[in-house]
C-alpha positions as YAML, in Angstrom:
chain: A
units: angstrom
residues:
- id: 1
  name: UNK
  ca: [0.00, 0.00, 0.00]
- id: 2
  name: UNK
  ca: [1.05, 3.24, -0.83]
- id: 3
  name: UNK
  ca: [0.90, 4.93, 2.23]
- id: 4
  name: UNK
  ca: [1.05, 8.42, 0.50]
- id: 5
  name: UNK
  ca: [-1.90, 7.79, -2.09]
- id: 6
  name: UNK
  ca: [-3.75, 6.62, 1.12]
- id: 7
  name: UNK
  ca: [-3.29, 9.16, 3.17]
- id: 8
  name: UNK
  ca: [-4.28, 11.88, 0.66]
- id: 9
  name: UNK
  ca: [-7.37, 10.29, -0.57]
- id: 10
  name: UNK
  ca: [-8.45, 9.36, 3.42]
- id: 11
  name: UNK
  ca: [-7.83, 13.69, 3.92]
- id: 12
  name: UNK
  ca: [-9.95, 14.10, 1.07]
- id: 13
  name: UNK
  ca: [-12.86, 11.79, 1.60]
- id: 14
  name: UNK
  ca: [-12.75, 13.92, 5.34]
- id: 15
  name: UNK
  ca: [-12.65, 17.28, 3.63]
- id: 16
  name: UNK
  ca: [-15.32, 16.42, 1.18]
- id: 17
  name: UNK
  ca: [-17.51, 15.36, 4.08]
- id: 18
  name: UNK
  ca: [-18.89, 12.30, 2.48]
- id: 19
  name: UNK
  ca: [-19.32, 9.64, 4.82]
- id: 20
  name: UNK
  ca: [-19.74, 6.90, 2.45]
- id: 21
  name: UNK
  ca: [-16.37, 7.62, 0.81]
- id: 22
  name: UNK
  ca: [-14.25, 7.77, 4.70]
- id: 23
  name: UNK
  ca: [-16.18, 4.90, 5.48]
- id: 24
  name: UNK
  ca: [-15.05, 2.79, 2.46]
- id: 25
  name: UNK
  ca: [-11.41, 2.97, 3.69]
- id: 26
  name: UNK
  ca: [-12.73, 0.87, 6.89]
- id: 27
  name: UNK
  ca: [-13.30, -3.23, 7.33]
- id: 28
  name: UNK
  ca: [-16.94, -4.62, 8.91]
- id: 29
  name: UNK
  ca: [-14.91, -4.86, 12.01]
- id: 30
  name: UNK
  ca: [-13.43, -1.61, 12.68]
- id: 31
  name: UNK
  ca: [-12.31, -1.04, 16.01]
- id: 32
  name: UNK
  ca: [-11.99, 2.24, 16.81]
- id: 33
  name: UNK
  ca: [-10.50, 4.37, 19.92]
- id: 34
  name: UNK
  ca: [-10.97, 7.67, 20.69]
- id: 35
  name: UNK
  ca: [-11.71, 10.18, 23.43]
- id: 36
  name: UNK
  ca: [-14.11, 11.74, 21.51]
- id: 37
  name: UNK
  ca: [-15.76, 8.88, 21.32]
- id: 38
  name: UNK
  ca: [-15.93, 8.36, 24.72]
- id: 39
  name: UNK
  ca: [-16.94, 12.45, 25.22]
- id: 40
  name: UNK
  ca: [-19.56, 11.59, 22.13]
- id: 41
  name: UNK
  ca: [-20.69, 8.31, 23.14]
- id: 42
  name: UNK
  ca: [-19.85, 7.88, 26.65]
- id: 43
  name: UNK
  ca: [-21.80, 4.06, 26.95]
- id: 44
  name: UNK
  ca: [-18.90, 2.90, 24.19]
- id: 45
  name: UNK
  ca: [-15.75, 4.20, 26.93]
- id: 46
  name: UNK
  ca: [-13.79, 5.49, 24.09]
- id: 47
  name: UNK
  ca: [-13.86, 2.21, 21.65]
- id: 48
  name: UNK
  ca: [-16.45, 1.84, 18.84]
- id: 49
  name: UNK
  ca: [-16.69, -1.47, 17.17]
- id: 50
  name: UNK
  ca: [-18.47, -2.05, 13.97]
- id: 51
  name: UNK
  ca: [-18.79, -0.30, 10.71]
- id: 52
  name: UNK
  ca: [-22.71, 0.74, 11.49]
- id: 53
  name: UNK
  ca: [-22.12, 2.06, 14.61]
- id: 54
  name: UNK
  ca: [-19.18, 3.98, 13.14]
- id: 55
  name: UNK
  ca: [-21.53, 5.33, 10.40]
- id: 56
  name: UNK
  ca: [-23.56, 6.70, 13.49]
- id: 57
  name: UNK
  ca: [-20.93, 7.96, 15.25]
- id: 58
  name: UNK
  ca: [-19.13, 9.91, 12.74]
- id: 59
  name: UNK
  ca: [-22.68, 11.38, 11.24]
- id: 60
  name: UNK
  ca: [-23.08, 12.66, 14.45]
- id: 61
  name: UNK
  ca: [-20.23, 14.17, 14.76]
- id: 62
  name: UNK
  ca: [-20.37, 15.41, 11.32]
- id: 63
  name: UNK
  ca: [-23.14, 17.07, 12.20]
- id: 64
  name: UNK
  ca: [-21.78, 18.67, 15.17]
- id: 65
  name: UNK
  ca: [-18.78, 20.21, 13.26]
- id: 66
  name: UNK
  ca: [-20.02, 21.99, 10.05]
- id: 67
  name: UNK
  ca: [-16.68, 23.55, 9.32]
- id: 68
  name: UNK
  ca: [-14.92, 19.97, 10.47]
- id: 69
  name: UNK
  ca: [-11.54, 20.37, 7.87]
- id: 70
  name: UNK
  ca: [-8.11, 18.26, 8.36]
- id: 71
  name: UNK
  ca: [-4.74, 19.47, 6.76]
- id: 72
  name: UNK
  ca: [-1.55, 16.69, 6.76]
- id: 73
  name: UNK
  ca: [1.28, 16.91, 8.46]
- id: 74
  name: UNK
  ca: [2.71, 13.77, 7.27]
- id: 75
  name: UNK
  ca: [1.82, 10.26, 7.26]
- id: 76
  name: UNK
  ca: [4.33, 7.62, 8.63]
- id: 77
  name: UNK
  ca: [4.36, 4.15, 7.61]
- id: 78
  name: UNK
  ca: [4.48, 1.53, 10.04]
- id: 79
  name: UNK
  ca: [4.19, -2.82, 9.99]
- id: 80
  name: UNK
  ca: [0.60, -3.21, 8.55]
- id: 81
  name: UNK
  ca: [-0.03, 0.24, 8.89]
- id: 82
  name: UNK
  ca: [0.51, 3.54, 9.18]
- id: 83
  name: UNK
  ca: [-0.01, 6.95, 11.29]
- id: 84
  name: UNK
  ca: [-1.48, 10.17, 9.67]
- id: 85
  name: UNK
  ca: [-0.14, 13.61, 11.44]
- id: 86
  name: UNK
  ca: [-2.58, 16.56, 10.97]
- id: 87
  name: UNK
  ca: [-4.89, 19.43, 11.88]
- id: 88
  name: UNK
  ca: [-8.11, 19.85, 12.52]
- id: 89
  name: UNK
  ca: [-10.47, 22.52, 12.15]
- id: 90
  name: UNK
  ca: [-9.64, 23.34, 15.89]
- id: 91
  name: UNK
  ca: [-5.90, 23.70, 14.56]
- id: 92
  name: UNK
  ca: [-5.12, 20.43, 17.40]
- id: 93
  name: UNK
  ca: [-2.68, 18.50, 16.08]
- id: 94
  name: UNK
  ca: [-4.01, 15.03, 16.34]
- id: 95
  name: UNK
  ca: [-2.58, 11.33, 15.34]
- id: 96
  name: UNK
  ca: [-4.23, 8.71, 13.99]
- id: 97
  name: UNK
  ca: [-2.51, 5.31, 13.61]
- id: 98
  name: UNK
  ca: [-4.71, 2.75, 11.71]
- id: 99
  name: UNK
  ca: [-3.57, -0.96, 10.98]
- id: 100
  name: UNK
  ca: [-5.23, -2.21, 7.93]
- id: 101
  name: UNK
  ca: [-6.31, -6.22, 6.80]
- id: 102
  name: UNK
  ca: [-5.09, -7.88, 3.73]
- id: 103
  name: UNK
  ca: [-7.62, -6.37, 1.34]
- id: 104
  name: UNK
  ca: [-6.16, -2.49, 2.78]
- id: 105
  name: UNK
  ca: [-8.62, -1.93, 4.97]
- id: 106
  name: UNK
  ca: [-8.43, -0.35, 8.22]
- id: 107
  name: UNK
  ca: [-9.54, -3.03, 11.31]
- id: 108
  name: UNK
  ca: [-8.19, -1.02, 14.43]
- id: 109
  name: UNK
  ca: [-7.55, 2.26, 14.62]
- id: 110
  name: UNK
  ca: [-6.57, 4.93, 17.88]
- id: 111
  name: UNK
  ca: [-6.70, 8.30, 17.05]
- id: 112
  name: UNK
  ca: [-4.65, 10.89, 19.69]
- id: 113
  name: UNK
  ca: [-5.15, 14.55, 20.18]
- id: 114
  name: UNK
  ca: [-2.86, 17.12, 21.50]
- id: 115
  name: UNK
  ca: [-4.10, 19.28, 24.95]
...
């Protein structure tokens, strides 16, 4: 995988807001773990598991963030995966390091956010 291509086209699918298209870059069994899911979702404690109740949780948050926009910093490959470095719309830098199955799809990710 070309860790580049990927991490452009993830930044993209963000920026464009489509959830469909970030949600296409993601296996049936996501796990994901965040503290904004646990601030969003508090039942979950930070980890949500499954591409549905990912749908929900990022439409919601979607929602809650109209002018939601990321800019890269970089994107580091690692073993199976990778981290992407960037901003938000809150200018936070924030980390997201996502591990992906054979077919390139992401089945864990833990995204970090600085203070």
């Amino acid at each position: 995988m070309n860790v580049q291509s990927f991490a452009a086209e993830w930044i993209a699918a963000w920026n464009a807001r489509d959830l469909e298209r970030i949600l296409a870059h993601y296996a049936p069994d996501i796990e994901l773990v965040s503290p904004l899911a646990r601030r969003l979702v508090p039942e979950s404690g930070g980890t949500i598991r499954g591409l549905d109740a990912l749908r929900s949780y990022w439409s919601r948050g979607l929602a809650l963030n109209p002018d939601l926009r990321f800019e890269l910093v970089d994107a580091l490959e690692s073993v199976s995966g990778c981290t992407l470095v960037y901003h938000n719309h809150r200018r936070q830098l924030v980390a997201e390091t996502l591990f992906f199955d054979e077919e390139g799809l992401v089945i864990r990710a833990s995204a970090a956010y600085s203070a």
